[in-house]
C-alpha positions as a printed Julia matrix, in Angstrom:
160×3 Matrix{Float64}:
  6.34  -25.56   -6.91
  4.86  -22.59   -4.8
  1.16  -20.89   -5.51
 -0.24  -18.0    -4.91
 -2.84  -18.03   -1.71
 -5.9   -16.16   -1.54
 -4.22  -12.6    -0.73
 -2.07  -12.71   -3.44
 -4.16  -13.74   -6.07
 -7.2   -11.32   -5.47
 -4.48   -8.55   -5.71
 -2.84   -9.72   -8.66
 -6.2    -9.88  -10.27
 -6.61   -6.33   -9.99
 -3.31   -6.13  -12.39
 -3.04   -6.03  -15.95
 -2.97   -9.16  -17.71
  0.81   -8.69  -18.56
  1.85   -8.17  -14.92
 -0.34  -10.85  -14.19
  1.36  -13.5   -16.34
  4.65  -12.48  -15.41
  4.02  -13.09  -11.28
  2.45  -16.26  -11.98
  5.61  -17.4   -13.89
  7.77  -15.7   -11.44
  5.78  -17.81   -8.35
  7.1   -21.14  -10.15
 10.66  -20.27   -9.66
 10.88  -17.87   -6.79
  7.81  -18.47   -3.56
  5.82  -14.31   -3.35
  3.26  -12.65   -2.24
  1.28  -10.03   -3.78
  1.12   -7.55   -1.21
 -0.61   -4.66   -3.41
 -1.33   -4.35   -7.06
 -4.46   -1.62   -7.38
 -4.2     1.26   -4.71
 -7.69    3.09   -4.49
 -7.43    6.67   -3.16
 -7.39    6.39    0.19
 -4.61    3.61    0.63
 -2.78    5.52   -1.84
 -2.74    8.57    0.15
 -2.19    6.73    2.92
  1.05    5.52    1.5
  2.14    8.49    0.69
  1.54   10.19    4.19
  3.49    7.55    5.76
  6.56    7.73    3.35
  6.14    4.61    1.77
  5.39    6.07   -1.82
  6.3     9.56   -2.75
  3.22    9.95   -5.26
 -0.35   10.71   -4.38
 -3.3     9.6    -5.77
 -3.81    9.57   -8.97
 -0.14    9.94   -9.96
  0.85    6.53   -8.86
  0.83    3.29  -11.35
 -0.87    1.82   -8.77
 -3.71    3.85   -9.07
 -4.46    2.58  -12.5
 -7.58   -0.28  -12.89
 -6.01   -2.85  -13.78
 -2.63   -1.31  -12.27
  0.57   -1.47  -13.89
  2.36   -2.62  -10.69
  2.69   -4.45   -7.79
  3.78   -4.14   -4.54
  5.57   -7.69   -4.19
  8.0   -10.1    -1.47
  9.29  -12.89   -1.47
  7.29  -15.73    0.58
  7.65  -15.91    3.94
  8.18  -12.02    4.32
 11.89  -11.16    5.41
 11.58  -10.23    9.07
 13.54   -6.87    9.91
 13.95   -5.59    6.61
 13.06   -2.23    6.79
 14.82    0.9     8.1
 18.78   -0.03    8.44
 19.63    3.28    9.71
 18.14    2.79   13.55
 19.62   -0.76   14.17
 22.64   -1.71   15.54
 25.22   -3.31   13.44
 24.64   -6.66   14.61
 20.54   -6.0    14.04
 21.97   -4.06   10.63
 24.16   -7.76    9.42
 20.82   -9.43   10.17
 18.62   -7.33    8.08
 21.02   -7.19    5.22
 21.24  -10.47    4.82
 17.45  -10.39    4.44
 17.17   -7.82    2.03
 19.05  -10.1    -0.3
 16.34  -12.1    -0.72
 14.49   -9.52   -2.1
 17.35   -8.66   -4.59
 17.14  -12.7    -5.44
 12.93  -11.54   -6.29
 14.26   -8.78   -8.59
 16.92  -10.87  -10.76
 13.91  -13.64  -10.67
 11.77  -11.13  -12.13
 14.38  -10.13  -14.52
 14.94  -13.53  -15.9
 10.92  -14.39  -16.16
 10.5   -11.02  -17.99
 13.0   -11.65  -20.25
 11.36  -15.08  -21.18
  8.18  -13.6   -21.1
  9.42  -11.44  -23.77
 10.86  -13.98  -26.29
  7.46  -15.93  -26.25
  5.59  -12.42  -26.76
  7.8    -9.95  -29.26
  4.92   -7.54  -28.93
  5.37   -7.16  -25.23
  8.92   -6.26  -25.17
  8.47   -3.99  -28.5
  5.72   -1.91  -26.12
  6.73   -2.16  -22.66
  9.91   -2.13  -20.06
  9.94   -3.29  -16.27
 10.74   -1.0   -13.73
 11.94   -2.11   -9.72
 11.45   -0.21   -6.83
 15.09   -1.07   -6.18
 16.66    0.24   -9.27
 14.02    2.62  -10.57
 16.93    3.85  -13.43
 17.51    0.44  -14.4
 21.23    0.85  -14.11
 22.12   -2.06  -12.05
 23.3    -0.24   -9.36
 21.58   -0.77   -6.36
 23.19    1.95   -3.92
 22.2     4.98   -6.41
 18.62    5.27   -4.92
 17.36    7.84   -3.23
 13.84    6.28   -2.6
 14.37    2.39   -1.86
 11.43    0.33   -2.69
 12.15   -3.24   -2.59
  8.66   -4.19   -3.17
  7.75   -2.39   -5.84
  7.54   -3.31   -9.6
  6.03   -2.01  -12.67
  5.51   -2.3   -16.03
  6.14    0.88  -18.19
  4.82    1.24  -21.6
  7.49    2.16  -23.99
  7.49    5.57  -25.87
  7.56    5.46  -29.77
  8.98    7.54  -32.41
């Protein structure tokens, strides 16, 4: 059974309790790391500069204390999963087949939501889950026009 290390677990702490509980059920069944969960202004805007978020401080649910989301991979980080479009094919098979793993992450999240759910009625009743890598929640993961494997967030639901 995997754990989180010291990283992972002072950024989780900065989460809400919800998205707290659901990473440390999701660690049992599927080895992560917490890369992010609270962004403060300037690593925020730093993300944003650099492409890797397309909100700005304060817009982002990262920027919330304790954040609705994480920024999240699966343990030991994929190695040359990032930008497909400048590698060779060969480089391109190799990457692919790492990005599946964080696909695996997603449905594992999935699953442990869904659980987390049926033990807590209320939780479902008030909030969704977003991912990063289907940020409509259709299922289809080739409709995205910002891919962001690592993210994941917990949405409260609008009533009435």
């Amino acid at each position: 059974m995997a754990e989180f290390g010291k990283v992972s677990q002072k950024n989780l702490i900065t989460t809400h309790p919800i998205m707290q509980e659901l990473c440390q059920r999701v660690v049992i069944v599927f080895d992560i790391t917490i890369l992010y969960g609270h962004k403060d202004k300037p690593t925020q805007n730093a993300a944003f500069l650099s492409g890797a978020s397309k909100k700005k401080w304060p817009d982002s649910t990262h920027n919330s204390l304790p954040s609705m989301a994480v920024d999240v991979a699966p343990w030991p980080i994929p190695e040359n999963w990032g930008d497909l479009k400048s590698m060779f094919p060969q480089e391109r098979d190799l990457a692919w087949k790492e990005r599946v793993k964080f696909y695996q992450m997603v449905t594992a999240f999935q699953i442990c939501w869904q659980q987390l759910c049926d033990d807590f009625p209320e939780i479902g009743e008030n909030f969704d889950i977003r991912f990063g890598a289907d940020w409509n929640g259709n299922n289809n993961f080739r409709d995205q026009t910002f891919d962001d494997l690592v993210h994941i967030e917990i949405v409260e639901k609008k009533h009435g």
